[in-house]
C-alpha positions as a Python dict, from the first residue, in 0.01 Angstrom:
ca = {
    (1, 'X'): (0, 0, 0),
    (2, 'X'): (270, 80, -271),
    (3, 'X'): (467, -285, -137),
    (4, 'X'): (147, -453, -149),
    (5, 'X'): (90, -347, -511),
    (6, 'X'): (465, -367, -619),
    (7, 'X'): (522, -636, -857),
    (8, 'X'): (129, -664, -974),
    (9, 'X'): (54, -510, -1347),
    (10, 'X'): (-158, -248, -1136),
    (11, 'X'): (-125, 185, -1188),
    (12, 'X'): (-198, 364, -946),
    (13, 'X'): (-432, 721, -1025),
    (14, 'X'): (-445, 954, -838),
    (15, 'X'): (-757, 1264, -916),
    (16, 'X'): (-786, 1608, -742),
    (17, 'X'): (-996, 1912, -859),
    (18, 'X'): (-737, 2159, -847),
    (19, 'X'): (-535, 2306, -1107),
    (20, 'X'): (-281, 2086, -1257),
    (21, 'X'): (18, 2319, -1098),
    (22, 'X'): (-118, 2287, -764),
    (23, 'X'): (-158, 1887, -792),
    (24, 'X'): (159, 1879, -936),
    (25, 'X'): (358, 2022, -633),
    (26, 'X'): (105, 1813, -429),
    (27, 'X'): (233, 1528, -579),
    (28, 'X'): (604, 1635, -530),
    (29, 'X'): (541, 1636, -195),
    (30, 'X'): (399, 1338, -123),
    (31, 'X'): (604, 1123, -344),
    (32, 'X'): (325, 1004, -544),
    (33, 'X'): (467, 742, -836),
    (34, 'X'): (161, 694, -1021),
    (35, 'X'): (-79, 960, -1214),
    (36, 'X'): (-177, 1267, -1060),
    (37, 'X'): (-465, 1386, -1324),
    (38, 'X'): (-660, 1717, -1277),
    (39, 'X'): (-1067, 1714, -1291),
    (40, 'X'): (-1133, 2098, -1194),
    (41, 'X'): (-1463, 2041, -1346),
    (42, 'X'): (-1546, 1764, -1090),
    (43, 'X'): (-1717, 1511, -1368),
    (44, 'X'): (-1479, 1248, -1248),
    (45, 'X'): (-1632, 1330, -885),
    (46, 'X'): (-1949, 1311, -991),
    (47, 'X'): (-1931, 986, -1209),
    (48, 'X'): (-1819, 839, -887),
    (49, 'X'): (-2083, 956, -678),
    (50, 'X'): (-1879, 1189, -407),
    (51, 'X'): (-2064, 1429, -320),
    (52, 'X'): (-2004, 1732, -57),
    (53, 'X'): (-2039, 1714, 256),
    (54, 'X'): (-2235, 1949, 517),
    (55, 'X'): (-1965, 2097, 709),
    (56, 'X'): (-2099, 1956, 1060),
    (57, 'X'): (-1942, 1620, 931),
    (58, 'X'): (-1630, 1816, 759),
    (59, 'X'): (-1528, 1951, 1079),
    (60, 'X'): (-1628, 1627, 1230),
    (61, 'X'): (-1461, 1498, 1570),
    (62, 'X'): (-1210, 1272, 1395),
    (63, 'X'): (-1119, 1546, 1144),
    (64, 'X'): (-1044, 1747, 1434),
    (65, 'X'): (-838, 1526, 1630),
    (66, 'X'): (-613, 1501, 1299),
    (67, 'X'): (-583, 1862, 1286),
    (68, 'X'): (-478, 1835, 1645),
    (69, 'X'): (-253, 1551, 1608),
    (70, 'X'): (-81, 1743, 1308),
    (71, 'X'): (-46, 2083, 1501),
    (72, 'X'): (97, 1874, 1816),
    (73, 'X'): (357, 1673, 1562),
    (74, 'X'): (503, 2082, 1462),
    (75, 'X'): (256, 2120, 1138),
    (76, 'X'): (120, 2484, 1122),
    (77, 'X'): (-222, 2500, 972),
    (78, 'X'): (-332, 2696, 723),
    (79, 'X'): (-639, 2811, 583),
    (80, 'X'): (-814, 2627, 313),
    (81, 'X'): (-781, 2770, -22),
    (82, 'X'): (-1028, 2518, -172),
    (83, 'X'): (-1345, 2343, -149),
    (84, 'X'): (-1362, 2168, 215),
    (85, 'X'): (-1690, 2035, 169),
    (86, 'X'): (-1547, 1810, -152),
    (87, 'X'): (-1551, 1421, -47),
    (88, 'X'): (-1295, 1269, -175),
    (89, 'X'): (-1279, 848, -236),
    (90, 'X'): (-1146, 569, -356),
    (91, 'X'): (-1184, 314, -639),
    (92, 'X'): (-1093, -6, -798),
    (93, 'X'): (-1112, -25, -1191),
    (94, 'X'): (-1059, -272, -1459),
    (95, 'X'): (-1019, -226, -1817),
    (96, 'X'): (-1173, 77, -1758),
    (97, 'X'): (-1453, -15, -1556),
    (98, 'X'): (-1515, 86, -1165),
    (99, 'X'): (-1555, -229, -974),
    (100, 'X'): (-1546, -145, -621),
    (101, 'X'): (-1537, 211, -503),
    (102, 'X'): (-1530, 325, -136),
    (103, 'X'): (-1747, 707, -57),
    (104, 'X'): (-1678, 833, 240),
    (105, 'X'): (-1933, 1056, 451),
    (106, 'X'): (-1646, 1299, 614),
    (107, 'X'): (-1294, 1352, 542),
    (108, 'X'): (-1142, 1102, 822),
    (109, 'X'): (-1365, 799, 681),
    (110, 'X'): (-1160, 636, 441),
    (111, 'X'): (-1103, 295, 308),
    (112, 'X'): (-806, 178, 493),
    (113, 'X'): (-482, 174, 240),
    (114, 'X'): (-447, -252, 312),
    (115, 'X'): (-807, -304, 194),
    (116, 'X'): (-751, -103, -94),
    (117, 'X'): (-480, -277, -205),
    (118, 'X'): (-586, -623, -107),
    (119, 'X'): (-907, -601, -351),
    (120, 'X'): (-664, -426, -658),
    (121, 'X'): (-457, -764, -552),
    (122, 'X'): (-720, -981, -641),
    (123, 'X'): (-833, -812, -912),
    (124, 'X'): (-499, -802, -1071),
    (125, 'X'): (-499, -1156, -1029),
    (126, 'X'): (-794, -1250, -1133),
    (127, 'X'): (-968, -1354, -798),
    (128, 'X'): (-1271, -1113, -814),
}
């Protein structure tokens, strides 16, 4: 997604509800180039409309076959210090304004990164 979005007047924003230490490090570790803000308060979260999911659908089948594809790649798991239940999601905005946003209803179903960056494309260009 970062190519896709490389020469295109578009930021990148990233949001997580932990503490702005935590997100920080988070963001170390993942390489993350563009804004890592902190909303511990969740008003971002619920602007957007992500809710929490029941756990039957956090622990879901696909969320568990990541798990296990993580674990057999050498990951260790390790238990959640924070909300699990928190949907996260994804969003397009202009000037300030959401245009398209993507909710998921479990932790595996997200918008795929190429989508995501094909509608910030157009945007950016004006197609939408």
């Amino acid at each position: 997604m970062q190519e896709k979005l490389a020469g295109l007047d578009v930021g990148r924003v990233a949001v997580g509800f932990s503490p702005p230490d935590a997100l920080a490090a988070l963001a170390e570790h993942i390489s993350w180039s563009g804004l890592m803000l902190s909303d511990v308060d969740r008003r971002l979260y619920a602007a957007l409309g992500l809710g929490r999911a029941p756990l039957w659908r956090v622990y879901s089948a696909g969320t568990l076959m990541r798990y296990a594809k993580a674990v057999a790649r050498g990951h260790r798991l390790t238990r959640p210090v924070e909300d699990t239940q928190q949907l996260g999601g994804d969003a397009v905005a202009v000037d300030g304004m959401v245009v398209c946003r993507w909710r998921p209803r479990s932790p595996d179903d997200r918008v795929d990164p190429d989508e995501l960056a094909e509608v910030a494309s157009d945007y950016a260009r004006g197609r939408s």
